[in-house]
N, C-alpha and C positions, 0 to 999 in steps of 0.2 A: 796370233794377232799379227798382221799385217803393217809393215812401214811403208811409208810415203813418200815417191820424190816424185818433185813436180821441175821439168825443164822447160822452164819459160822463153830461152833463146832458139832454141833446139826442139820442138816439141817430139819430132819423130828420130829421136838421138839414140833410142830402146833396142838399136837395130840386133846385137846378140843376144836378145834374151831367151832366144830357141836354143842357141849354143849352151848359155849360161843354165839352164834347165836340163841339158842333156846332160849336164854333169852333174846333177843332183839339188839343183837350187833351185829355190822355191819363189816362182818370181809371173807376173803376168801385167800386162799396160791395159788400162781402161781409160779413156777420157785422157788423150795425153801425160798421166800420171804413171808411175811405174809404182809397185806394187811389191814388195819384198818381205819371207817370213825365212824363219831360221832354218836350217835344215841341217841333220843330223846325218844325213846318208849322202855324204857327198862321193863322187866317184869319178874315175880319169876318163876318159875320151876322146875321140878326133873332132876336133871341130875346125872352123872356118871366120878368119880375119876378114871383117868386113870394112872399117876403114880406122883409123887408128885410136881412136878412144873409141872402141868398140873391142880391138883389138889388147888393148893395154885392159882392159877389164876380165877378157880373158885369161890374161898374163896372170894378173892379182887374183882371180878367181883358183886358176892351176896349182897358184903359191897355198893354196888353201888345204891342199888336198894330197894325201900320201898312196898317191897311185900316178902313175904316168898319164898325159896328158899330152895330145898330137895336137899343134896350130900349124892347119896350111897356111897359105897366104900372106906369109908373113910380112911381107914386100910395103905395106901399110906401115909396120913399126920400122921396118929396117931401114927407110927411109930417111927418118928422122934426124936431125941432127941435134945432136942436145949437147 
């Protein structure tokens, strides 16, 4: 079974979800809606920063997972000042 977010500000915000898939999650956007199921098989990968809470979702997704896990681009998050 499938969860639900709906980004009512942001409608096309989904921008990693090819990233977030390569690593094993179970994830696809219909109708502006993003679409999320559990997944057991997660795995590391190289993927690509695309702007910075796209990028920080990556981050949290990598934190998920006990195998190594490559972010180019990082330039999005490092930017940041917090």
């Amino acid at each position: 079974e499938y969860s639900m977010l709906k980004d009512r500000v942001y409608p096309s915000r989904y921008s990693q979800v090819e990233d977030l898939n390569s690593m094993g999650f179970d994830m696809h956007v219909k109708d502006n809606c993003l679409y999320v199921k559990k997944s057991n098989q997660l795995k590391g990968n190289t993927v690509t920063c695309k702007d910075l809470r796209g990028g920080m979702s990556l981050v949290m997704g990598a934190l998920l997972i006990d195998d190594i896990t490559k972010i180019s681009n990082v330039y999005y998050i490092r930017k940041t000042k917090i």
